[in-house]
N, C-alpha and C positions, 0 to 999 in steps of 0.2 A: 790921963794924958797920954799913955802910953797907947793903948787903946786907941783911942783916934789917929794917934800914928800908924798905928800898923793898919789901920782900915784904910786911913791914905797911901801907905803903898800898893794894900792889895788892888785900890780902887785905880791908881795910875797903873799896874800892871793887867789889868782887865783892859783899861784903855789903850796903852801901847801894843796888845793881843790883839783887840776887835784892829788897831790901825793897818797892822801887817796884814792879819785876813783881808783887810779890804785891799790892801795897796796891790797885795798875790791875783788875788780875784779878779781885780782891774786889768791887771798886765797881762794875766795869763793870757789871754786873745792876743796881745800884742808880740808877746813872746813866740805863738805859734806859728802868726803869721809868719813873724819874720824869718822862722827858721824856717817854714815851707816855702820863702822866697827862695832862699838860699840853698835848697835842697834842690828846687824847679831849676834852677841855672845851673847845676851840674848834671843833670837829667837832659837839660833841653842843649847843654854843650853835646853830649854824648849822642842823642838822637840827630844832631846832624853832622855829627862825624861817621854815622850810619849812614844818613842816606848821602853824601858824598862818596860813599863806598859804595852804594847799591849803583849810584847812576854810572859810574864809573865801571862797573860791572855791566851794566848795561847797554853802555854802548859799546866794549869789546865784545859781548854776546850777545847781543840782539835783546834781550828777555832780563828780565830781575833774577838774581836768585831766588831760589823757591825757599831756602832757609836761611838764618844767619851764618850756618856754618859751612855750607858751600862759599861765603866770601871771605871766610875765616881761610878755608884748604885751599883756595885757590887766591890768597895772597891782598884781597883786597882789605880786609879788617882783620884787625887784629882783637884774640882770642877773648882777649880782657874788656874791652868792649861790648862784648855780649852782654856784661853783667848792669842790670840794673844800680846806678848806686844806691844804696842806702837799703838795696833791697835785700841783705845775705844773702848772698849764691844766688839772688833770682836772674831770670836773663830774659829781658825782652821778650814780648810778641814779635812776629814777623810774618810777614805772609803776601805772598805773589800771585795777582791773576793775570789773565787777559780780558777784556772785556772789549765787547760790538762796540766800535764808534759811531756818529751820527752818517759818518762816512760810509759804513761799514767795513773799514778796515781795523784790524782787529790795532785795542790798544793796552798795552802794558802797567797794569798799576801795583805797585806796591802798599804797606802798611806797617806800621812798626811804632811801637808803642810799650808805656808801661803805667799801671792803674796805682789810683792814691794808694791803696793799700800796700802799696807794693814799695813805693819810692820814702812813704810818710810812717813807714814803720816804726814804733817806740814813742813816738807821738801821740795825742794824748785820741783816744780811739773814737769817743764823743763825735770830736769834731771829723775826724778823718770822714766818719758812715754820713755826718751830715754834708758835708761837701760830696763823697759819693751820691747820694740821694739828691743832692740839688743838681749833679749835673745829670743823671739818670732821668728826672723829671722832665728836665729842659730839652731831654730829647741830644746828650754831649755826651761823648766820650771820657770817664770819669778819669782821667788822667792826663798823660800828657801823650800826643801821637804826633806822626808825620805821616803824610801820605791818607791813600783812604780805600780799599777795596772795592768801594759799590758804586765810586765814580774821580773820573780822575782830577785830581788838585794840583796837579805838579808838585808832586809832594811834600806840599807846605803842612807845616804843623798847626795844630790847633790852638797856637799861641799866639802864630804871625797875624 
């Protein structure tokens, strides 16, 4: 009698085992999502507190700055900003052209961004390279950006 008891516990502790692995397994996708939700809204807060600073630069000096830290020294953004969140110490892409209009007068663009890798760090790595790889495929920018160097957007993001 003893016997069949203890096979019944081991047999409901296998069971309670497999449930948890399934109910982890299930959620895990649900889990990441949501914190890569919440990780992009601090990200996409921050890039347009950037480029409020960039146009703002811009129209006191004709031109974008050429880096983030010319709108750092010269008072339009502030230093902490630079930094990616969630990135340790990372900071931002940034980058200024001019480019030929259809007009031919020349036009001013900006870029500024920061890739999955960069913002989804400690996250589970799997999915991070598959979401790089799908938007690589599709021809996207694997992250989160504003503006566009190779033609002008009026520097919306590739969220809007």
């Amino acid at each position: 009698m003893k016997k069949k008891s203890i096979h019944n516990y081991l047999l409901l502790a296998c069971v309670v085992v497999l449930a948890i692995i399934t109910f982890m397994s299930v959620s895990a996708p649900m889990r990441f999502d949501k914190e890569r939700e919440a990780r992009e809204e601090v990200v996409k807060s921050r890039l347009l507190q950037i480029r409020k600073a960039s146009e703002a630069f811009k129209k006191a000096n004709g031109q974008y700055a050429s880096k983030l830290e010319e709108m750092v020294n010269a008072g339009y953004l502030a230093d902490s900003l630079r930094q990616i969140p969630y990135g340790k110490g990372e900071v931002f892409h940034y980058g200024a052209s001019i480019l030929d209009s259809k007009n031919g007068h020349p036009l001013p663009v900006m870029e500024c961004g920061a890739e999955y890798a960069q913002y989804l760090k400690g996250m589970d790595m799997g999915t991070v390279t598959e979401l790089i790889n799908n938007a690589i495929d599709e021809g996207e920018f694997p992250g989160l950006k504003i503006g566009d160097l190779e033609h002008d957007n009026h520097n919306a993001g590739n969220w809007e």
